[in-house]
Structure formats: C-alpha cells, structure tokens
N, C-alpha and C positions, 0 to 999 in steps of 0.2 A: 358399343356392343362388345370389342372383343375387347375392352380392357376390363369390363362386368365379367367376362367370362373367364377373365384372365382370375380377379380374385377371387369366385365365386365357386371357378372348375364347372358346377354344373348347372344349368337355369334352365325354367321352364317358359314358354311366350308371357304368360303371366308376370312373374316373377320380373322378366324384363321390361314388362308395363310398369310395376311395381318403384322398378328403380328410374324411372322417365326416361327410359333409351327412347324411344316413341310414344304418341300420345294415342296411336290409333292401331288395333289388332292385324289389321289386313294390314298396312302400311307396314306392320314391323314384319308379318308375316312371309312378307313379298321379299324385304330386305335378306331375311333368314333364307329364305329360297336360294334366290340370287348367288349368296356366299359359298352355299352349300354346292352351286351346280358349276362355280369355275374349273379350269382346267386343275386349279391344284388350289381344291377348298379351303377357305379360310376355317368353313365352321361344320362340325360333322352334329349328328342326332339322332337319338334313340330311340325308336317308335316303341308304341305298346298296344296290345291288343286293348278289346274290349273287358272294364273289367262288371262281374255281374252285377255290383250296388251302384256304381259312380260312374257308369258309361265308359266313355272315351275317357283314356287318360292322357295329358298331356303330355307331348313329347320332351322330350329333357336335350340340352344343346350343350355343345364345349368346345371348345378351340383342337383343331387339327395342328399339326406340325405344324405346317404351313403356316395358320395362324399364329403359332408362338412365333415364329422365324420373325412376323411381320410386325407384331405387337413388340416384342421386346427390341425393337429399332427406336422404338420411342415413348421406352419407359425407361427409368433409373436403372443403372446397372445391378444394382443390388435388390432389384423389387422381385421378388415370388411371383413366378407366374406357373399359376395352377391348370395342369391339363392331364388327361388320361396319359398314363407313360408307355399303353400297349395298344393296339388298335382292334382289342373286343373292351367294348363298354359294358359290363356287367352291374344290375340294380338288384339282381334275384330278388327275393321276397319283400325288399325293405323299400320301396318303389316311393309309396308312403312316409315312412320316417327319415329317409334321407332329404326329402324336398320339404318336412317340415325343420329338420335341425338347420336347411339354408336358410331356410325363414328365418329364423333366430340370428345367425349372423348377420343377413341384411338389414335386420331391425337391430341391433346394436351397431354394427358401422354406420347406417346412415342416420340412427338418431344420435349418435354419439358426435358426430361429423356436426351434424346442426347445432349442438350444446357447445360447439368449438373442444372438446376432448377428444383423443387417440385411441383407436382399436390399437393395441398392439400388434397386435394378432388372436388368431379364431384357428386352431387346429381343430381337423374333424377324423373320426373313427373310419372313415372311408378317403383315409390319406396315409400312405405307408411311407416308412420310413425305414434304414437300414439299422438292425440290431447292434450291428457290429459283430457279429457269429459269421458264420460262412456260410453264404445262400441265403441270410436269417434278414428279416422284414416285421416290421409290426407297428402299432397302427399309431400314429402319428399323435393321438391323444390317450397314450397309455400312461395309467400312474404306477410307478410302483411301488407297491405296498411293503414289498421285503425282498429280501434276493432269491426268492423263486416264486412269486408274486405279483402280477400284476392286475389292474384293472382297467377295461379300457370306456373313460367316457365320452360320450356321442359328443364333447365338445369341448376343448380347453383356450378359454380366452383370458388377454388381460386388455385391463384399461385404464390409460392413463388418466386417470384425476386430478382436481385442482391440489389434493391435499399429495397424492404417493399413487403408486401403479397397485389396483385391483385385482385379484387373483379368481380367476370362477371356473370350475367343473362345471359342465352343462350336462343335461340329462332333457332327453326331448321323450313323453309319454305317450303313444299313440295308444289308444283302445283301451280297457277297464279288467288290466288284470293288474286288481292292486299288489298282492304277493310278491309279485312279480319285479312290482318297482319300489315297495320293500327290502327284499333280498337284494335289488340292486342299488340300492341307500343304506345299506349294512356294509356290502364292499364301501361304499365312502367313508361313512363313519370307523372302517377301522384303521382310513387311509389318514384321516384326518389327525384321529387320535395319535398317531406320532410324527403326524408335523410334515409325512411325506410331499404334498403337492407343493409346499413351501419351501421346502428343502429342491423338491424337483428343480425349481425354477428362480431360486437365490434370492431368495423373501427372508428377513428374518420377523417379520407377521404372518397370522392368520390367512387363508381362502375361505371363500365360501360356495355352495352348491346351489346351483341353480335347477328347480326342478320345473321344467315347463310340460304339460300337460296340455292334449286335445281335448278334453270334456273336463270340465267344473268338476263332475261326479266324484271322478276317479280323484281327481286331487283332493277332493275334503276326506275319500275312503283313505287313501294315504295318510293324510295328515293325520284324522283319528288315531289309523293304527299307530301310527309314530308317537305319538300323544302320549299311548298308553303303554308305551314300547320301553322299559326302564332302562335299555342299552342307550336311548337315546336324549335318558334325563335331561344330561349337562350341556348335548349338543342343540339346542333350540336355536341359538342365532347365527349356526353356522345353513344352516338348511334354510333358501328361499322357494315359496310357491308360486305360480303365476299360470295362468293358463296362455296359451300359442297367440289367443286373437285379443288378449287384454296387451301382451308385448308386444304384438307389430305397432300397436297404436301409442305405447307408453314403456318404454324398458325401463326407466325410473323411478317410478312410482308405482302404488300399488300392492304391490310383495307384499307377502302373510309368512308370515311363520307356522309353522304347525300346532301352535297352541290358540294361532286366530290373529296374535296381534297383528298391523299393520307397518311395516320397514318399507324404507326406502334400498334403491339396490347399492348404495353405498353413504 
C-alpha cells in the first residue's frame, strides 16, 4: 500500500482495489484505519462532504512523513516518492479530474508492466516543481511553448517501447464543454508545431497527444470540430481519442483519430 502511494501520491480505496493491494473493501478499509491512527501515521486522508449527484465521495489517501521516512528504507535510492510536501491537502474543485487523470497513469503502468514495457515516468499538473526564479514553482507537466509561454498538461508520460521511448501529453476530459477542450488542443497544436515537447525532453522525433474523455459524446463533439478545424489539417496523427473506461481496460488499442480512423497507441 504505501509503495502504491508512494508512486501514485494520491489513491482512493477503490483505486487500491484496482491495483490488488487487497481483495476485499472492509479488509483494506480496516488496514487504512489502522495506519492512519498510529502514534506517527504512516498514512493521512482527505475526507469530502456529500456531493449533490454522486453521494459520498470517496476519500483520497497519501503517505504522511512518516510514511516516506519508512517506505524509502526499502526502495531504490534514486526512486521518486511522491507525497504532499505541506500538511493541508488541497483538491478544490477538481475532486473529479484529478482521480480520473490517476486512473490513466495506473492504466498505462500497470498495463504497460504486464506487456513487459517501462513507464518512464507520468508527471501530473498537480505536482510542482521549482522554476528556478526566486519563490517560483510550477506545475510539473508544463510545456513550453516559447519564452513567455507555457502550457500546462494534466499529464506528461513516456514509454519505453520495443522500437524507442514514446513521448504523450495527456489531456484528461471531464464533462461536455467541447470549446473548451478545443481551445485546450489549440495550446497543443501550437506546441507541437515547433517541435516543443520534443525538444523539452531530448527526442529528436515527434510526441503525441492523448485525449481521454469521460463521455463518448464529448469526444466525437471534439473530434468533429477538430475535423473541420483547418488549423488542424496536417495535425491528424498526432492527436489520439479514447474514452477514460475504454483505457483502463485497453491503453493500446483502440485509439481514433479525429477524422474516425482507428491507431494503435504506438
């Protein structure tokens, strides 16, 4: 559990079903309690109220000091372990889209793990990083676009393949404002057009954009407008589709492109 939460940062009891830490809710439940009520917790938790459409929302868990102190006793000296750096855990509004963009990393590490391939790594938009400015921070999956430029997306992985290491912006959709996620595939496309994210991270090929999507809907409204979008004529095989519950079950297959055809994700 706390090595899940180590690369994860944040899980919910679900999610830890998800990855087989326990086979049974109460059992993991009890586990979670337990850690949480030592004299110097391994593991701390976010409660959330009642929300009006979806009830109870699941609490979200993450490794306390403590717990890094105990976990990095026996992991790799050089392994990442990810936890809150201050002791108020803030989700504000995005409660939702931050527990679907884990989704998307657990579904490419552990389907990736099974195909015997490498996450490289999975930077997320809710991970900070030092700018190198004084006091300055910003968000750990930022591209930049030009020198006074950035954009930040909800997810920057690579993955090592049989042929060469994969480059992907992620982009996680909650809810049906297509415009929305237009305008935020406009910031890609102008990243892309001069080679930024490849440049970022010492590729002399192509990346591509992963757009995952909570509802089917919204991703075909997207794709349309993009279709008919002449800014994005030449960019067709750089922009993948897929919706949230087609990738936990398949991260490699599947993919559409926005003119329909059907890709693989690499």
């Amino acid at each position: 559990m706390l090595i899940a939460l180590a690369t994860y940062k944040f899980l919910t009891t679900g999610q830890l079903l998800v990855l087989g830490i326990m086979s049974e809710r109460a059992n993991l439940n009890k586990q979670i309690s337990e850690l949480r009520l030592w004299r110097n917790p391994l593991i701390g938790s976010v409660t959330f109220g009642v929300h009006p459409t979806f009830w109870k929302l699941e609490s979200v868990h993450y490794l306390t000091q403590h717990g890094v102190n105990l976990i990095s006793e026996r992991m790799d000296a050089d392994a990442v372990i990810r936890h809150p750096k201050t002791g108020t855990v803030l989700f504000g509004q995005d409660y939702f889209h931050r527990i679907s963009t884990i989704d998307v990393h657990i579904a490419m590490k552990e389907q990736s793990a099974w195909k015997g391939f490498e996450l490289l790594f999975f930077l997320t938009y809710f991970d900070q990083v030092t700018s190198g400015k004084k006091n300055g921070y910003r968000a750990e999956s930022s591209i930049k676009i030009s020198e006074n430029e950035y954009l930040i997306a909800d997810g920057i992985a690579m993955l090592q393949t049989p042929k060469r290491k994969e480059l992907y912006a992620i982009e996680v959709f909650n809810g049906n404002n297509t415009n929305r996620v237009h305008l935020s595939l406009l910031q890609h496309l102008k990243a892309l057009s001069v080679g930024q994210p490849s440049k970022q991270f010492k590729l002399n090929y192509g990346s591509r954009v992963l757009c995952v999507f909570e509802t089917e809907s919204n991703m075909r409204s997207v794709m349309k407008r993009l279709n008919e979008d002449e800014r994005f004529k030449k960019s067709k095989p750089y922009f993948l589709f897929n919706t949230l519950e087609e990738m936990k079950t398949n991260i490699f297959d599947g993919w559409l492109l926005f003119g329909g055809e059907k890709v693989n994700l690499f």
